[in-house]
DRENSEPA-536473 format. One record per residue: x, y, z of N, C-alpha, C, O, CB in turn. Coordinates in steps of 0.001 Angstrom, whole numbers, padded with zeros to 6 digits, always signed. Glycine has a CB too. Example, Ala and Ser with C-alpha at 12.3 -4.5 7.8 and 13.67 -1.06 7.14 Angstrom:
2
+013190-005690+007800+012300-004500+007800+013200-003300+007800+014236-003319+008465+011308-004473+009046
+012850-002250+007080+013670-001060+007140+012900+000030+007870+013409+001138+008039+014084-000598+005725
//
This chain:
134
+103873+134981+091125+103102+135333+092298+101936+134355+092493+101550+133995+093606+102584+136771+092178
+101341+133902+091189+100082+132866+091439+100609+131478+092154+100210+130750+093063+099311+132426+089859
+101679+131511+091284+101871+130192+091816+102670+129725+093403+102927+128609+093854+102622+129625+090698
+102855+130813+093844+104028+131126+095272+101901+131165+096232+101436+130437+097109+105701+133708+095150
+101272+132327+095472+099648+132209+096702+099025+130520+096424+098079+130182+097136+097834+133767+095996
+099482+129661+095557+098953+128266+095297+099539+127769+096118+098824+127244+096971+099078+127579+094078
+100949+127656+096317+101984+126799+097316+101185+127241+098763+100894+126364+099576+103983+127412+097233
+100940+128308+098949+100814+129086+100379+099073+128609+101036+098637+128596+102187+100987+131188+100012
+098389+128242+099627+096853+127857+099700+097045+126619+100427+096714+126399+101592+095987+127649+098197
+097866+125490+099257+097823+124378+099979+098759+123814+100844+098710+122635+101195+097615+123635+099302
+099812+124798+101285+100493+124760+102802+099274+124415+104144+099145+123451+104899+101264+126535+103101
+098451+125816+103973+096724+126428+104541+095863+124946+104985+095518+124430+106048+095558+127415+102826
+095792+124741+104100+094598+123507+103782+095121+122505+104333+094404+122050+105224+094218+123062+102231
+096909+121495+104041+096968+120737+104754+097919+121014+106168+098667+120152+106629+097227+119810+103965
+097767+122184+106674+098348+122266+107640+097134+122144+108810+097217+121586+109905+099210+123459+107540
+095749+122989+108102+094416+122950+108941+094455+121408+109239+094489+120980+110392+092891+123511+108059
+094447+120502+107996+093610+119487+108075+094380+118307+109415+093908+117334+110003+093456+118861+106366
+095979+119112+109488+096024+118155+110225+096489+118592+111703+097011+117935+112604+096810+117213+109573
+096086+120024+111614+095842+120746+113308+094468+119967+113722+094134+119783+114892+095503+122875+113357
+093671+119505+112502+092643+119003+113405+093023+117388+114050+092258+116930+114899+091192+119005+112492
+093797+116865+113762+094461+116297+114842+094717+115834+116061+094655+114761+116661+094812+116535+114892
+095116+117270+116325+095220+117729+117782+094102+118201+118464+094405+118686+119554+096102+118726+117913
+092785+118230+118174+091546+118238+118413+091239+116729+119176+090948+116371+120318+090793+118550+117046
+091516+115966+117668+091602+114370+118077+091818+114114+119224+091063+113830+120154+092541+113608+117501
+093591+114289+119097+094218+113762+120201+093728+114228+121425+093646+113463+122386+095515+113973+120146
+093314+115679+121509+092685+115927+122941+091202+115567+123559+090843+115810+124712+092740+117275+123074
+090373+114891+122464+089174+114644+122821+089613+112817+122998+088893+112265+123830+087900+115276+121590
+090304+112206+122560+090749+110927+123126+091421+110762+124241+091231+109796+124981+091415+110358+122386
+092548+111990+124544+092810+111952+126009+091639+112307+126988+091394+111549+127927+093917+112889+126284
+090889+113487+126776+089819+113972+127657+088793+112821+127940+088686+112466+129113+089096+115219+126996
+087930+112123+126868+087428+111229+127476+087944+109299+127534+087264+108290+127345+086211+111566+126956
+089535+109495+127909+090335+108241+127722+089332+107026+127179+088985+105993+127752+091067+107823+129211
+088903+107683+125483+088790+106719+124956+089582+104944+124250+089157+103863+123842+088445+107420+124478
+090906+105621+124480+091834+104970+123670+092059+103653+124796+092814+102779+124371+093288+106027+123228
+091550+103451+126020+091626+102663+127438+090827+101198+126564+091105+099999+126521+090489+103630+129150
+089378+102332+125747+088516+100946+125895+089331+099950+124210+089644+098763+124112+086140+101474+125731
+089382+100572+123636+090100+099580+122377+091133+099180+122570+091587+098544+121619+090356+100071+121127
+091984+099290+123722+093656+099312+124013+093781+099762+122839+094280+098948+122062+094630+097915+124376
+093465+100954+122322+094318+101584+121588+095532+103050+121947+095425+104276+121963+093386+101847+120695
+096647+102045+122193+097619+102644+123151+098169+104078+121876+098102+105303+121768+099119+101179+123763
+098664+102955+121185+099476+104548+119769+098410+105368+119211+098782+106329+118537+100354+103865+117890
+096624+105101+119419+096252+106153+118456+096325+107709+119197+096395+108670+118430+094675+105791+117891
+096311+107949+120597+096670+109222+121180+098312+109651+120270+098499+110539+119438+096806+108965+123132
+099102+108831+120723+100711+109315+120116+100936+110055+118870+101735+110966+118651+101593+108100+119814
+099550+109145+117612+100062+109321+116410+099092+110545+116001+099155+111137+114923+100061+107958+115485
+098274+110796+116942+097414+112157+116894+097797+112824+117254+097420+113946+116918+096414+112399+117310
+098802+112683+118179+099386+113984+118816+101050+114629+117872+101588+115712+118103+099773+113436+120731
+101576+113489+116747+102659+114186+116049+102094+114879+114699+102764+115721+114101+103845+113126+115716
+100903+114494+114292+100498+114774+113266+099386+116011+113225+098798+116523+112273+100137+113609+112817
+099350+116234+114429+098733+117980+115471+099868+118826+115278+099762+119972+114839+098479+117895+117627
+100775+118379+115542+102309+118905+115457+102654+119367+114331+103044+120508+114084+103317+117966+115710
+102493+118328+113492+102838+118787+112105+101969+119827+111778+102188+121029+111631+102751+117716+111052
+101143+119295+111705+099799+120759+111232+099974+121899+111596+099537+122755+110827+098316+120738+111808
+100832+122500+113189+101303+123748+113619+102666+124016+112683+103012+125078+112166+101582+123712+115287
+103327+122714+112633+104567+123335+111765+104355+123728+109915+105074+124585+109401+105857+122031+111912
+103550+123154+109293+102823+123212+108144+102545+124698+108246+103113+125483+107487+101561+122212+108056
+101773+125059+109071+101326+126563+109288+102461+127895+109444+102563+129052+109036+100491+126513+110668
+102889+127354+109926+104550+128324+109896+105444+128352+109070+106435+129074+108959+105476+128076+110804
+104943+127292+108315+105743+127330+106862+105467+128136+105715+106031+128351+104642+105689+126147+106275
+103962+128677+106529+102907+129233+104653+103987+130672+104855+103629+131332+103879+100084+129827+104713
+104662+131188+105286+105362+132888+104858+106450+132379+104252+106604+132730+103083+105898+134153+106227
+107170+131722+104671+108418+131444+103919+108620+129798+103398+109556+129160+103878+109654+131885+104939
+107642+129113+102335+108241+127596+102394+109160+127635+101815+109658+126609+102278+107573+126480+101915
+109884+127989+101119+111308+127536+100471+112379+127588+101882+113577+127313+101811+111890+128825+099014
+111823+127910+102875+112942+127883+104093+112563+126537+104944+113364+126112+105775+112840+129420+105209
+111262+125854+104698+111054+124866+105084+110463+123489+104491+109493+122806+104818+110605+125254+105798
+111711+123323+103209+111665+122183+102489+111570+121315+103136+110434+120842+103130+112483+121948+101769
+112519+120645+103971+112763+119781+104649+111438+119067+105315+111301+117844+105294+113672+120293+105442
+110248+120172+106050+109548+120118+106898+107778+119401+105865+106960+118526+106148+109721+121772+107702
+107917+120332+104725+107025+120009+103750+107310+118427+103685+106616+117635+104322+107252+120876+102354
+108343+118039+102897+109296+116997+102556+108261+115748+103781+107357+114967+103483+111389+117555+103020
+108786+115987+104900+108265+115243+105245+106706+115103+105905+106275+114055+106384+109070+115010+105718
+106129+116077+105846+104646+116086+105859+104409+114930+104298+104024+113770+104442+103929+118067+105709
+104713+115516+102954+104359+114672+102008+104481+113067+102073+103571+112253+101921+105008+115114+101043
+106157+112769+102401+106165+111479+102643+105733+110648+104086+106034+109473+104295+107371+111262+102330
+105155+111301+104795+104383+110752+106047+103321+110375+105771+102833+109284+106064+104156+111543+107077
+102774+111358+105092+100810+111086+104271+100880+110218+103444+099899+109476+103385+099942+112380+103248
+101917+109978+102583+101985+108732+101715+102411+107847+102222+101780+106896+101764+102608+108737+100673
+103423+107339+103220+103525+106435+104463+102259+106044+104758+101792+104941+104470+104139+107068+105701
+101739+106847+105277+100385+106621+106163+099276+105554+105292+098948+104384+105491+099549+108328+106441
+098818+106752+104053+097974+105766+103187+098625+104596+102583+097874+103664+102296+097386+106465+102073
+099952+104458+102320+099999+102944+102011+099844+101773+102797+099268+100712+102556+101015+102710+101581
+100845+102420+104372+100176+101691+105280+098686+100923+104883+098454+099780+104489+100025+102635+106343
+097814+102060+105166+095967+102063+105368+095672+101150+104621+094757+100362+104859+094972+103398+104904
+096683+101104+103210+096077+100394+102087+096406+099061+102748+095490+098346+103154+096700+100694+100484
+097358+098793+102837+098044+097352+103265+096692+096594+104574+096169+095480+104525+100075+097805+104238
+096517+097500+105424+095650+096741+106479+093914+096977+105793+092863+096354+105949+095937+097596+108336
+094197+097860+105217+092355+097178+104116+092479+096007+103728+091706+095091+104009+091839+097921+102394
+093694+095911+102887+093507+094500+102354+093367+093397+102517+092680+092505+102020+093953+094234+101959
+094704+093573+103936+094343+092670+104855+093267+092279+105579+093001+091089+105412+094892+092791+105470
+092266+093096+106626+091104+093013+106563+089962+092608+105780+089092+091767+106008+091038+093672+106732
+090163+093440+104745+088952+092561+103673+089217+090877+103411+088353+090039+103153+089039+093322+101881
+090821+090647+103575+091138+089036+102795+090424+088273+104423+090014+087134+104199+093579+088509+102281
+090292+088586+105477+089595+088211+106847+088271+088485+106867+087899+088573+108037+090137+088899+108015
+087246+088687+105964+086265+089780+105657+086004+090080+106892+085041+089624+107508+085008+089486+104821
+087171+091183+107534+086509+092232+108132+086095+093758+107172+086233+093692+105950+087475+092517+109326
+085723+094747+107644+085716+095723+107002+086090+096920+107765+085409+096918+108790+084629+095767+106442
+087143+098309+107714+087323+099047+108106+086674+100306+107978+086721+100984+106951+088119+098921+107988
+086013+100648+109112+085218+101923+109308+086129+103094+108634+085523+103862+107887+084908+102222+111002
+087352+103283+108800+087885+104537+108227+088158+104373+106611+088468+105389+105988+089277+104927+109026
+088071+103368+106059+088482+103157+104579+087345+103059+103842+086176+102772+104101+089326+101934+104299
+088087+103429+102647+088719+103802+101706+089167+105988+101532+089990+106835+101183+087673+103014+100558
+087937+105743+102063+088348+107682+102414+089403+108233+103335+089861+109359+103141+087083+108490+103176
+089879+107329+104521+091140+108101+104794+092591+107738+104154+093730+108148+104375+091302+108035+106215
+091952+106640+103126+093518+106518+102332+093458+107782+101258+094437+108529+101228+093779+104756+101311
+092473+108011+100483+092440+108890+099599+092699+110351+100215+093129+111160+099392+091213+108721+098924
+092577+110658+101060+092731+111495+102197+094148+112050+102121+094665+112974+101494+092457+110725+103524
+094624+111056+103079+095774+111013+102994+096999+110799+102034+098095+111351+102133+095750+110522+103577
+096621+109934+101132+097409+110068+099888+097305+111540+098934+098247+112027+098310+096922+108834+099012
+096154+111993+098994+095965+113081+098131+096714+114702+098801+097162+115719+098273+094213+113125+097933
+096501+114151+100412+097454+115306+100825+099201+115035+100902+100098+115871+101015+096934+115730+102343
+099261+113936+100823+100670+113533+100528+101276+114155+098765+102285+114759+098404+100620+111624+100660
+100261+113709+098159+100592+114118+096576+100623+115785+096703+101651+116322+096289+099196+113501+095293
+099730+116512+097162+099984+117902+096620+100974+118829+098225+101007+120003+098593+098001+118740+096109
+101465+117861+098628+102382+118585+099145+103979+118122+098278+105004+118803+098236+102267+118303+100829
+103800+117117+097819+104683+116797+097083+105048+117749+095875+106203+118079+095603+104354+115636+096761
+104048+118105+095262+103943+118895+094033+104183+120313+094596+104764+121163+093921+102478+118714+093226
+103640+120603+096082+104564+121835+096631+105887+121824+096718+106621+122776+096457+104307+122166+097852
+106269+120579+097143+107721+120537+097537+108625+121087+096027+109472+121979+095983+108145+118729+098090
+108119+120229+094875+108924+120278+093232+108658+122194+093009+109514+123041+092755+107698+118911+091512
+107567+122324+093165+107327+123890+092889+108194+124958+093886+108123+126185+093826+105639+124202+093134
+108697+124479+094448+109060+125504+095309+110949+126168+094909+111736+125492+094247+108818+124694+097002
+111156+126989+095254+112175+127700+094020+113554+126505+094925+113578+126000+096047+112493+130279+094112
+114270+126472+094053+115804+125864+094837+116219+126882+095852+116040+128072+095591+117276+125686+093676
+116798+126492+097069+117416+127034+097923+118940+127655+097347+119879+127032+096853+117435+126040+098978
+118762+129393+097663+119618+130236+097329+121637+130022+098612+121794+130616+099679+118423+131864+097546
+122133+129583+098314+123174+129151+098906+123764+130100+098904+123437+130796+097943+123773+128189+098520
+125047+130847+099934+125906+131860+099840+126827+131612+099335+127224+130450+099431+126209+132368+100728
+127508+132468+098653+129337+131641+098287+130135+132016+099466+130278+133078+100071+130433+132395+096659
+130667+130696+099630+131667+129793+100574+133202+130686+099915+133629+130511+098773+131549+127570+100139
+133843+131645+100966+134711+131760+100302+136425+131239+101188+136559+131626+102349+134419+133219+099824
+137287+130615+100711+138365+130175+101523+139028+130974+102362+139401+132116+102090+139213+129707+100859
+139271+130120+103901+139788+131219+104672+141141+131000+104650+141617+129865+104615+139266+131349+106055
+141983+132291+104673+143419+132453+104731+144302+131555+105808+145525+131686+105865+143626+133901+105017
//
């Protein structure tokens, strides 16, 4: 039982973290900030990862019915921060410096890792027996 309200805690936590998101995405459409940086994809990629955060949330009653969905919340966040990592580096080798780094890689990697560790914790999917038809 502890460990099924642990899975369900941090379903909670990164499903909030990334409904806020969709906060994002609507305060970048509302005041079409994204016009002045031509930053055309950061509305898009705020608006799937708002998404996710609603589906994350619908997962906390039943996750063993939504492996799949965890699955890829984990490997998106770790996508994401390696990405992040790759264009820090790059940046720094240009000495520029990025306003969102080093904290939204850790961010994001760390919610990638413990959804991962949700995903391993979570019981195997109960299969019916398949029986041959006549």
């Amino acid at each position: 039982m502890k460990r099924e309200r642990a899975l369900q805690v941090v379903l909670v936590l990164a499903g909030l973290y990334y409904l806020t998101w969709a906060f994002i995405t609507f305060d970048i459409l509302w005041h079409a900030s994204w016009l002045q940086g031509h930053q055309d994809a950061l509305p898009m990629f705020t608006s799937v990862n708002g998404v996710l955060g609603v589906f994350l949330l619908l997962a906390v009653k039943q996750p063993a019915r939504h492996r799949s969905l965890i699955a890829y919340g984990a490997w998106s966040s770790l996508a994401h921060a390696f990405t992040m990592t790759i264009q820090t580096a790059e940046a720094w080798a240009h000495g520029i410096h990025r306003a969102d780094s080093p904290q939204d890689i850790v961010i994001n990697g760390a919610v990638g890792l413990l959804l991962l560790v949700v995903l391993i914790g979570l019981p195997a999917p109960v299969s019916e027996p398949r029986f041959a038809e006549a």
